[in-house]
C-alpha positions as CSV (number, residue, x, y, z in Angstrom):
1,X,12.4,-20.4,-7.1
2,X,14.4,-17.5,-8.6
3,X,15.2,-18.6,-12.5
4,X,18.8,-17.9,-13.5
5,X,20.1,-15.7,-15.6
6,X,21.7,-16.8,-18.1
7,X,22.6,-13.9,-20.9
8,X,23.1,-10.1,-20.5
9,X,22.9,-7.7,-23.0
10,X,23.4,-3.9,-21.9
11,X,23.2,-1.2,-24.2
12,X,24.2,-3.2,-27.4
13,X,25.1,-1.1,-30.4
14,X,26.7,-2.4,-34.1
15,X,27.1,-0.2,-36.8
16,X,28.3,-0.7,-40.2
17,X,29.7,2.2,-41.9
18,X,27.3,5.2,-41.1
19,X,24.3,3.1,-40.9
20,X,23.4,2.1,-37.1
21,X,22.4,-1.6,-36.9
22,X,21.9,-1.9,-33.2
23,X,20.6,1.0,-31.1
24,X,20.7,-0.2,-27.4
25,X,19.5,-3.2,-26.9
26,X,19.0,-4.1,-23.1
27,X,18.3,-8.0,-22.5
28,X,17.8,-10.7,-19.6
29,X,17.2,-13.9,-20.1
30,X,17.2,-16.8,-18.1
31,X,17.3,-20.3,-18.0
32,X,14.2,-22.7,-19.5
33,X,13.2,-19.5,-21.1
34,X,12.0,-19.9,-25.0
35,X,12.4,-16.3,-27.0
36,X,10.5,-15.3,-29.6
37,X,13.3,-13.7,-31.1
38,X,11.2,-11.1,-34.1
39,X,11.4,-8.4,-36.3
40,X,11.1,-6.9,-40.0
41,X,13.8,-7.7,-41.7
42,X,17.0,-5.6,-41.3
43,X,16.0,-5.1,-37.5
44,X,18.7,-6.4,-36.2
45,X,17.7,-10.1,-35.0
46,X,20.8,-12.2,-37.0
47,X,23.0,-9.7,-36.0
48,X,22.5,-9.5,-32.4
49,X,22.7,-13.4,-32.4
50,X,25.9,-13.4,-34.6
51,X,27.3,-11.2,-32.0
52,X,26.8,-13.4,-28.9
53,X,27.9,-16.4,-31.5
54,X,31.9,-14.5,-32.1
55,X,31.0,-14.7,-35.6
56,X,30.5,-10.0,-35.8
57,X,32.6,-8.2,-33.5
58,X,33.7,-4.3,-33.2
59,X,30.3,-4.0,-31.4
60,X,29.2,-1.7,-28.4
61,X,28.1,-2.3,-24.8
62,X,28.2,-5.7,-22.6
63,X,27.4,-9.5,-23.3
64,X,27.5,-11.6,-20.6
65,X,26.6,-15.5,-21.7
66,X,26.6,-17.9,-18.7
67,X,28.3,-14.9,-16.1
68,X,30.9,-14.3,-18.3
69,X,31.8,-11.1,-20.5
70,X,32.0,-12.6,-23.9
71,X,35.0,-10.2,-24.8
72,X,37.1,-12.2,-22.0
73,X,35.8,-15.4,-22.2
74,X,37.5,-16.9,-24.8
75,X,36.1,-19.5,-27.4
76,X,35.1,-22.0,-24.7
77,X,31.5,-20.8,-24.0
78,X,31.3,-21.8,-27.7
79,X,30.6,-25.2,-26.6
80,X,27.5,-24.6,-24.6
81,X,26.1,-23.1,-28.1
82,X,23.9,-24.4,-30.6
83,X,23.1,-22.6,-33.5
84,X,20.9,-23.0,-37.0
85,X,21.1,-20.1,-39.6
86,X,18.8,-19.4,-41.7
87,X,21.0,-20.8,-44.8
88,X,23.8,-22.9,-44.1
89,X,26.4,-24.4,-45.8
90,X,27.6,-28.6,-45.6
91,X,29.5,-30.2,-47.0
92,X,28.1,-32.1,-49.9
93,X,29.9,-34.9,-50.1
94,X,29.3,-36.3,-46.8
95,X,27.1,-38.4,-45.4
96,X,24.8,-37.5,-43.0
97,X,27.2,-40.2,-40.8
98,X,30.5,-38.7,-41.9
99,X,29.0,-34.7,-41.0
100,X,27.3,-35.6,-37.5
101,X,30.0,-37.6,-36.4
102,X,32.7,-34.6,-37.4
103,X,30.4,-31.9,-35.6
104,X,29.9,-34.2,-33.0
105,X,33.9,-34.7,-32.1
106,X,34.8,-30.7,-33.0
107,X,32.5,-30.3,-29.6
108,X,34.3,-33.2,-27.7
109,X,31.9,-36.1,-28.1
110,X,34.0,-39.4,-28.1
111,X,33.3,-40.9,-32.1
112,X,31.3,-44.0,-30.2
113,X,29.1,-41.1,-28.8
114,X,28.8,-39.4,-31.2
115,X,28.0,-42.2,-33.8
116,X,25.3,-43.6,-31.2
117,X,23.6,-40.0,-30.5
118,X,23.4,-39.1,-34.5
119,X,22.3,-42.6,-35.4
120,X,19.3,-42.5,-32.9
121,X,18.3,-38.7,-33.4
122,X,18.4,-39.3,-37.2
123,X,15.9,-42.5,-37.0
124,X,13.7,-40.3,-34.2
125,X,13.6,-37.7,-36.8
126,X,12.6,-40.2,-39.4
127,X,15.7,-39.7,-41.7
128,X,16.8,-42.8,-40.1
129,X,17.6,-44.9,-43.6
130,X,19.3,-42.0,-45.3
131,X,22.5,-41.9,-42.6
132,X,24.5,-43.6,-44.6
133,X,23.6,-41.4,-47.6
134,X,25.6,-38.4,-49.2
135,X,24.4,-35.3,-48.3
136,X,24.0,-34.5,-52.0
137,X,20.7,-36.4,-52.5
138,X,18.9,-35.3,-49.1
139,X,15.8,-33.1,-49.9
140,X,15.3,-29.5,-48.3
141,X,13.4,-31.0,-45.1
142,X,16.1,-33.7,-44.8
143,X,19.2,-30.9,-44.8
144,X,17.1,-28.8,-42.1
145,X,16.6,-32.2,-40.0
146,X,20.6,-33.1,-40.3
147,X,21.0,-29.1,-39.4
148,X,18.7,-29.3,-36.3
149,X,20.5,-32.2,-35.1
150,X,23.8,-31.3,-35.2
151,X,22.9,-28.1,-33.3
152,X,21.7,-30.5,-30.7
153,X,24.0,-33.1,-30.3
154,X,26.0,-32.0,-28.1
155,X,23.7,-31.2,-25.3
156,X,24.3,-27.4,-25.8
157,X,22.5,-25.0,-22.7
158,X,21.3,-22.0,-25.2
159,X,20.1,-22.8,-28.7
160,X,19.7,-20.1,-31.6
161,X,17.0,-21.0,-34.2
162,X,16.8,-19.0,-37.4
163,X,13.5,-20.2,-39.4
164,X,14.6,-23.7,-38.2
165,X,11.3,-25.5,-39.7
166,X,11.7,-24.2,-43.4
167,X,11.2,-27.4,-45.4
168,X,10.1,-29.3,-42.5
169,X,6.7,-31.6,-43.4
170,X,3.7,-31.2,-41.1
171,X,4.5,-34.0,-38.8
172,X,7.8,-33.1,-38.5
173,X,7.2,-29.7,-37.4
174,X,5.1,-31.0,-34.4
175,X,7.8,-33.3,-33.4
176,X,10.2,-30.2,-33.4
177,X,7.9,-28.1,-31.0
178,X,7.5,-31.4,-28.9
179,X,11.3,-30.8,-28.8
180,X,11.4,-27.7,-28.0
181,X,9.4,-27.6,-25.1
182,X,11.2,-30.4,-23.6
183,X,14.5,-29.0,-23.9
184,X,13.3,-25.9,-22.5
185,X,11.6,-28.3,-19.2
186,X,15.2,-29.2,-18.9
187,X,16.2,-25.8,-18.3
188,X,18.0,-25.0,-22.0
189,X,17.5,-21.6,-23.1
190,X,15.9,-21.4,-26.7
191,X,16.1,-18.0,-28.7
192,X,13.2,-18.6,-31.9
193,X,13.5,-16.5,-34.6
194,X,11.1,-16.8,-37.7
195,X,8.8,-15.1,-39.7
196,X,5.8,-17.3,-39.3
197,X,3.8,-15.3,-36.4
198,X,1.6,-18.1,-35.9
199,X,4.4,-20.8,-34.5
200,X,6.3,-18.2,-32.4
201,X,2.7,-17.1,-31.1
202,X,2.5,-20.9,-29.7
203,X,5.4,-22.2,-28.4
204,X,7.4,-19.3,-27.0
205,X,7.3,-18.4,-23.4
206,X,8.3,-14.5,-23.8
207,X,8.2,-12.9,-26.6
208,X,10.6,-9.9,-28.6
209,X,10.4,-7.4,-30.9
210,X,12.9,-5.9,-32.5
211,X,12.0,-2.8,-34.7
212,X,14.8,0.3,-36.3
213,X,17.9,-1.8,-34.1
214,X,15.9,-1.5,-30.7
215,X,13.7,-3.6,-28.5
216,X,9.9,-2.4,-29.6
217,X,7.9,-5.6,-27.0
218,X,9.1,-7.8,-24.5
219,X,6.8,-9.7,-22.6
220,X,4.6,-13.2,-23.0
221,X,1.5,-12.9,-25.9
222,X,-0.6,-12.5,-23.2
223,X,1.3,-9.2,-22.1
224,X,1.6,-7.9,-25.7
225,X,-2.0,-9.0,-26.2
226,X,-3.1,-6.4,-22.8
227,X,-0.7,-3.6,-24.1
228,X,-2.0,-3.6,-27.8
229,X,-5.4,-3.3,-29.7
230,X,-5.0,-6.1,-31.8
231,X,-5.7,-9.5,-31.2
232,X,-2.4,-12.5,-33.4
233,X,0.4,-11.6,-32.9
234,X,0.7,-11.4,-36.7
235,X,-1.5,-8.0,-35.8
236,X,0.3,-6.7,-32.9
237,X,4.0,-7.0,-34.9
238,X,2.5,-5.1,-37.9
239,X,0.8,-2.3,-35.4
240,X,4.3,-2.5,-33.3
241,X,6.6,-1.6,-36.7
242,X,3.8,0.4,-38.1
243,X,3.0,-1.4,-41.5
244,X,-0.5,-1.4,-42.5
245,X,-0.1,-1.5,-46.2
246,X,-0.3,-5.7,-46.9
247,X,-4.1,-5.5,-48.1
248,X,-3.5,-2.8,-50.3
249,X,-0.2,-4.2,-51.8
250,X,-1.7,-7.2,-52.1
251,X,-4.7,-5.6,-54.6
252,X,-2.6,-3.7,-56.2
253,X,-0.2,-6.8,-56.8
254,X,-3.3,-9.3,-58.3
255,X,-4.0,-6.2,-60.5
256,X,-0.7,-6.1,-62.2
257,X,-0.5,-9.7,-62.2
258,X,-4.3,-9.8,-64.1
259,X,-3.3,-6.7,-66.9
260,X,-3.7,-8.2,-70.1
């Protein structure tokens, strides 16, 4: 069966001043896929997802998200959106209750629904008894929980995920992947981006590299495995961007840290 496409990117450019951000960046992706969305820092990843979110514009070449030119479509493909940042900001003073049930409604969840939905996700998630609770006194792998969920809730068809298990225990991170692979059986579209090689390695279906503001690898870790010497895909990203300096910074590092 042919999969359906679901975003476009042709020939995406951003700048900022003189300094080129984006340089091109062709993409297709379709449904049930989840992206391994990576890159060294300042590559380009947040800002290509911040594009297709509204939240950068002035931008060059073509988005289309769900068929539809972002640039015409209005805010409404909004709601078929879920997004976690890397850092995010709540409001405090909430509870977990109070800020589900808001996020819930702003994406046009009745308050019953809404209040049912973040309940049960909350108690799946085992964060259950602090529902009730201000926001205030959640720890770091409770805030990412409440974050996760209320980039869920409303049943959204394409889900961006920056570093989405910082925080999250052991457990809890398997749970999350569980997730993630079912939402993606369902036919949502997840773009991953993180850091940690070794989880993106596992649970994504394609994988991509950004390196200098343009796409370095595309393909599944078995395809970037064939077209490359090394073996993780730790290896492959540091041959791909073309750093090879960790062991010796990390000598030189204990040295300075060892000087007496």
């Amino acid at each position: 069966m042919e999969q359906q496409e679901i975003l476009t990117i042709t020939n995406l450019t951003k700048s900022y001043g003189n300094k080129n951000v984006l340089n091109g960046i062709d993409l297709h992706v379709s449904r049930g896929e989840i992206i391994g969305y990576i890159g060294p820092n300042g590559a380009g990843k947040s800002t290509t997802v911040k594009i297709i979110l509204g939240i950068e514009g002035e931008y060059g070449g073509e988005i289309k998200l769900f068929g539809e030119d972002i640039r015409q479509s209005g805010a409404t493909y909004k709601q078929r959106i879920g997004y976690v940042p890397e850092i995010a900001d709540v409001y405090d003073n909430l509870t977990g209750y109070e800020y589900l049930t808001f996020i819930g409604q702003l994406y046009g969840l009745t308050l019953d629904l809404a209040t049912h939905k973040s309940q049960t996700l909350m108690e799946l998630f085992g964060v259950g008894e602090a529902y009730h609770a201000r926001i205030s006194s959640y720890s770091k792998g409770m805030r990412q929980k409440l974050l996760i969920i209320s980039s869920l809730l409303h049943n959204p068809d394409i889900v961006f995920l920056d570093e989405p298990i910082n925080g999250l225990d052991a457990n809890s991170v398997m749970v999350f992947k569980e997730i993630l692979l079912q939402l993606a059986a369902q036919g949502k579209t997840i773009f991953y981006s993180s850091h940690i090689m070794d989880v993106v390695e596992k649970i994504s279906s394609r994988i991509i590299l950004l390196h200098d503001g343009k796409v370095a690898a595309d393909g599944t870790f078995e395809q970037l495995q064939k077209d490359n010497t090394e073996g993780t895909l730790e290896r492959i990203f540091n041959q791909l961007t073309g750093f090879d300096r960790h062991q010796e910074i990390g000598e030189q590092f204990v040295t300075i840290v060892q000087e007496v």
